[in-house]
KOLKE-229067 format. One record per residue (C-alpha): x, y, z; residue in one letter. Coordinates in steps of 0.25 Angstrom, whole numbers, plus 5000, padded with zeros to 4 digits. Example, Ala and Ser with C-alpha at 12.3 -4.5 7.8 and 13.67 -1.06 7.14 Angstrom:
504949825031A
505549965029S
//
This chain:
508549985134X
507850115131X
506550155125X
506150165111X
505150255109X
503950125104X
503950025113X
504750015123X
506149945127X
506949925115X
508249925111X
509450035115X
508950145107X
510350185102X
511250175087X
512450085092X
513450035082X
514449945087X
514849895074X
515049925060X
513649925052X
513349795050X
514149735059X
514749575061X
513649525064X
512749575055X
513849555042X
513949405047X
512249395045X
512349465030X
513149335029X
512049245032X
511149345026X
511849335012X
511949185014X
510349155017X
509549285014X
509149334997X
509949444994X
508749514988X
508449545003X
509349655006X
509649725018X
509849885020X
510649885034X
511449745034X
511249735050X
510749615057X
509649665068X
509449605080X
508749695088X
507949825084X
506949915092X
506750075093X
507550125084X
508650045083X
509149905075X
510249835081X
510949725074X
511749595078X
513049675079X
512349765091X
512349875080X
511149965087X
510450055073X
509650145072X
508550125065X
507850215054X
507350115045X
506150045054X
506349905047X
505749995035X
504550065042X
504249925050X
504649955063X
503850095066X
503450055080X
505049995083X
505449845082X
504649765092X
503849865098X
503049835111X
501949815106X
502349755093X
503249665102X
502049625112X
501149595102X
501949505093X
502349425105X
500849405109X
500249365096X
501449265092X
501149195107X
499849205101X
500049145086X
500849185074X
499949155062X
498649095058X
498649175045X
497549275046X
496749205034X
496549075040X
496249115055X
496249265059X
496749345071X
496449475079X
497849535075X
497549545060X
496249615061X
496649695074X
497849755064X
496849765052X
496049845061X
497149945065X
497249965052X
495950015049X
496050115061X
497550175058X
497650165043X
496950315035X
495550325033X
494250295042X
493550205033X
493250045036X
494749985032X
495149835032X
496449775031X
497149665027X
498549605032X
499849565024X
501349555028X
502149635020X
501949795014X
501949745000X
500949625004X
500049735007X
499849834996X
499849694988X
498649674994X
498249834993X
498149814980X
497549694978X
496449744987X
496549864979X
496249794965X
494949704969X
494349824977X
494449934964X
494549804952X
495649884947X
497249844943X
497949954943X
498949994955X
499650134955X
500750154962X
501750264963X
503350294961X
504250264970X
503450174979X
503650044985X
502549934989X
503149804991X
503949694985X
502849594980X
502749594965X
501649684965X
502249794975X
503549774967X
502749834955X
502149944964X
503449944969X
504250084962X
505850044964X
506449944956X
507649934963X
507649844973X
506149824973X
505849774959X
506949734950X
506849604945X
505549574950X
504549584939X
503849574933X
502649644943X
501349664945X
500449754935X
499649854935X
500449944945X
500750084940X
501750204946X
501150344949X
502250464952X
502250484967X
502250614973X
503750654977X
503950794980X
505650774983X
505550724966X
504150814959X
503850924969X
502350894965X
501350934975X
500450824980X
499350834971X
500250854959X
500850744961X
499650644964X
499050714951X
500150664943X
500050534948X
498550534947X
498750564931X
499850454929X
498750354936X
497750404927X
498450384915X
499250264917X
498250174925X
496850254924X
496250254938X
495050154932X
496150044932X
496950084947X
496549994959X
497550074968X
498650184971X
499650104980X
500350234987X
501450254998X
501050375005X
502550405008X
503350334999X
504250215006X
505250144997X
504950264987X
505850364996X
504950415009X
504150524999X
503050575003X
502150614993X
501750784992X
500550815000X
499350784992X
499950684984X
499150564992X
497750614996X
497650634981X
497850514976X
497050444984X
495950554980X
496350514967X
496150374971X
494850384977X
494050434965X
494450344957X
494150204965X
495750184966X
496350114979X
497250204986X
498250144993X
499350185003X
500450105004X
500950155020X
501750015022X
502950105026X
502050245029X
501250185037X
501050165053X
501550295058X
502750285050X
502550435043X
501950495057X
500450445055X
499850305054X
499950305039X
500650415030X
499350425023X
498850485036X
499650605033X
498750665020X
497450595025X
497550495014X
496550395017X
497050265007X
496050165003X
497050065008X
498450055016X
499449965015X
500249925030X
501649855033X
502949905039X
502649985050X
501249905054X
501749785063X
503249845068X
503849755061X
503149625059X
502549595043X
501249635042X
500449715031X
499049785030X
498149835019X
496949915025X
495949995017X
494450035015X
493649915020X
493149895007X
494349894998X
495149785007X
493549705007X
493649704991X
494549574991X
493949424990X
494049365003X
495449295003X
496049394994X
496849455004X
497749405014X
499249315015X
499649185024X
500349305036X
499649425033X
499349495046X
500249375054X
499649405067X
501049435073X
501249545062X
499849595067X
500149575081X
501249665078X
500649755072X
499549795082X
500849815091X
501449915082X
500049985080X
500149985096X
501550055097X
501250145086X
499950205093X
500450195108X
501650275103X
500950365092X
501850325085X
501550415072X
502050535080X
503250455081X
503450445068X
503050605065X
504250645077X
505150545070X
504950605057X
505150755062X
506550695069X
506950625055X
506650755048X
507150845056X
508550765055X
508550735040X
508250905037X
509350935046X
510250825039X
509650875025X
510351015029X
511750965026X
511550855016X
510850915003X
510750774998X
509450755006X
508350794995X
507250785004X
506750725019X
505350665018X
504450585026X
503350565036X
503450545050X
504550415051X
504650405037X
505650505031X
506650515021X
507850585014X
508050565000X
509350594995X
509750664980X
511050744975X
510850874980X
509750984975X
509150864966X
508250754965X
509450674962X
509250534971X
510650494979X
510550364983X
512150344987X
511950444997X
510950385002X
511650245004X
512850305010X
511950385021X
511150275022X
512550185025X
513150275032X
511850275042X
511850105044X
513250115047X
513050195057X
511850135063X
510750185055X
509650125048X
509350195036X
508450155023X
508550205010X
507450214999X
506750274987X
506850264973X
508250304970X
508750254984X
509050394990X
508050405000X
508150385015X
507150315023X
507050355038X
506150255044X
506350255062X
505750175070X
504550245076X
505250195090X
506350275085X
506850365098X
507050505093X
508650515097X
509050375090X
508250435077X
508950565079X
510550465080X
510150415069X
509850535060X
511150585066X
511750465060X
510950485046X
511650635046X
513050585049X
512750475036X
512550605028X
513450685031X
514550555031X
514150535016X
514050685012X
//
């Protein structure tokens, strides 16, 4: 056994492959999966886990990988963390469910109130629990639509919010997100997002030109909210130009629209603060929570100005297991590791590790346009040399080359030429530093 570096005792912290990626044992459960699971639920690394903690997955075959993927920005504080672990086993000895709407608990309004202390902003905040990301800026926006009496939602390109009907229409990617699906929700409109790789437009510029597209195609008069990701997650990793942020949500302010920052994959020290909106001092009139909240249980949060999440008619809000005391139970644990260890200057280290590996990569492989990110949430995208040009078969073939040799990677973005560096913030430096090495052979191998 040897230490991760969140929460103790976990797994041999090493990249073992002692057979081909995915191996017999994994091949002969694609079988059953193809035979009993829809194959609209796709997988990106066909290995069947049986064991994960620190940074590394390992599979049925014994197949020890290295993880960089965190189950998607779930797992920041490790898989099954002390105190994620302790808690969990207390409160299901204790009771799994009551639904929070028939007979409350402590759990949900202790997570409700760590909420108001760690999300932006000093004013009186309320919150209210859901299950899933998309679940939550459902419910942002309905929130959002009784407190202002206003319809319209702006949203912005290249985003992604969710899979529900609604967060499908504020949803930017077709493919694999949307096709087929509609017809979807109205009165949802796409502003131009600040991309500095793409339109070299300073922050203000750019928040200018989206400012005039909202003006002219929705008129401020009609907006209930801007639905925004601070750093763009599906969308590629971008990080919008300094500026871009604080002012639209100036923007917002004077005109009685909801800002709303979407940090389901930004937030809980993710991009080396508690919320990436932390980083320009945004203060948003209400967040949206999932992913990394609960390490890795469902659970989901709205919280926002006291009286904007007060606007809604008793009953109006809620769901039969929104804020499942487990989940909660869960996610006071990961709250725990992620103070205790300080987690978001894990997550800055981390992210000046990645960096400093991807620019030394970048030297010799001019196919890398540009490395981006926050803290544990950085990125490569990939274009033919000296242009703008996406290369999404490069990045498949790195990416292959990478789960072959027991590496979790994930792809992303609009054109599908983006990489997604996402470690465990229990990651050790030397396994993150194996598996850039690892990263560099894929690009030289497929040079």
């Amino acid at each position: 056994m040897t230490e991760s570096a969140v929460g103790g005792p976990t797994l041999p912290q090493e990249r073992r492959l002692v057979t081909e990626i995915p191996g017999p044992g994994s091949l002969e459960r694609l079988d059953r999966k193809k035979a009993h699971v829809a194959d609209g639920v796709g997988t990106t690394l066909p290995v069947f886990v049986v064991a994960a903690g620190g940074g590394v997955l390992v599979d049925v075959d014994g197949n020890s990988l290295i993880d960089l993927g965190s189950g998607i920005a779930v797992t920041s504080v490790g898989n099954a963390a002390d105190a994620v672990r302790r808690n969990v086993h207390a409160q299901v000895d204790a009771f799994t469910h009551t639904c929070f709407m028939v007979t409350p608990y402590d759990g949900y309004v202790d997570v409700c109130a760590a909420l108001a202390e760690l999300t932006p902003g000093d004013h009186a905040k309320k919150s209210a629990l859901f299950n899933s990301g998309a679940e939550a800026v459902e419910n942002a926006v309905k929130i959002a639509r009784v407190a202002t009496g206003r319809d319209a939602v702006v949203v912005f390109d290249h985003a992604y919010h969710g899979r529900t009907n609604l967060t499908m229409a504020m949803t930017a990617k077709n493919m694999p997100y949307k096709n087929g699906f509609g017809p979807f929700a109205g009165e949802v409109y796409r502003a131009p997002m600040s991309y500095p790789l793409r339109d070299g437009l300073s922050g203000e510029d750019a928040a200018a030109r989206a400012i005039d597209v909202i003006d002219k195609q929705v008129g401020a008069a009609n907006l209930a909210c801007i639905v925004i990701e601070p750093v763009l997650g599906e969308g590629g990793f971008v990080v919008p130009a300094p500026g871009f942020l604080p002012a639209l949500a100036a923007w917002a302010k004077a005109n009685g629209v909801v800002f709303i920052a979407d940090e389901i994959q930004s937030g809980f020290c993710r991009t080396g603060d508690w919320f990436a909106s932390d980083h320009e001092g945004v203060v948003p009139d209400l967040v949206t929570t999932a992913k990394g909240i609960a390490g890795g249980l469902p659970l989901a949060g709205v919280t926002g100005r006291a009286e904007l999440m007060d606007s809604v008619h008793v009953g109006g809000l809620g769901g039969t297991y929104g804020g499942n005391p487990i989940a909660c139970a869960a996610a006071l644990g990961s709250i725990e590791e992620m103070k205790e260890h300080d987690l978001a200057a894990r997550a800055r280290a981390i992210g000046e590790q990645m960096h400093a590996r991807l620019e030394a990569i970048a030297v010799d492989h001019d196919v890398i346009a540009e490395i981006r990110g926050r803290g544990a949430m950085m990125a490569i995208e990939l274009c033919a040399p000296g242009t703008t040009d996406p290369d999404p078969v490069r990045t498949a073939a790195v990416s292959a080359y990478c789960h072959q040799h027991g590496v979790v990677t994930l792809t992303c973005g609009t054109w599908g030429n983006v990489f997604r560096f996402l470690p465990p913030l229990s990651i050790s430096d030397a396994l993150l530093d194996e598996a850039f090495d690892v990263v560099a052979e894929a690009f030289a191998a497929t040079a």
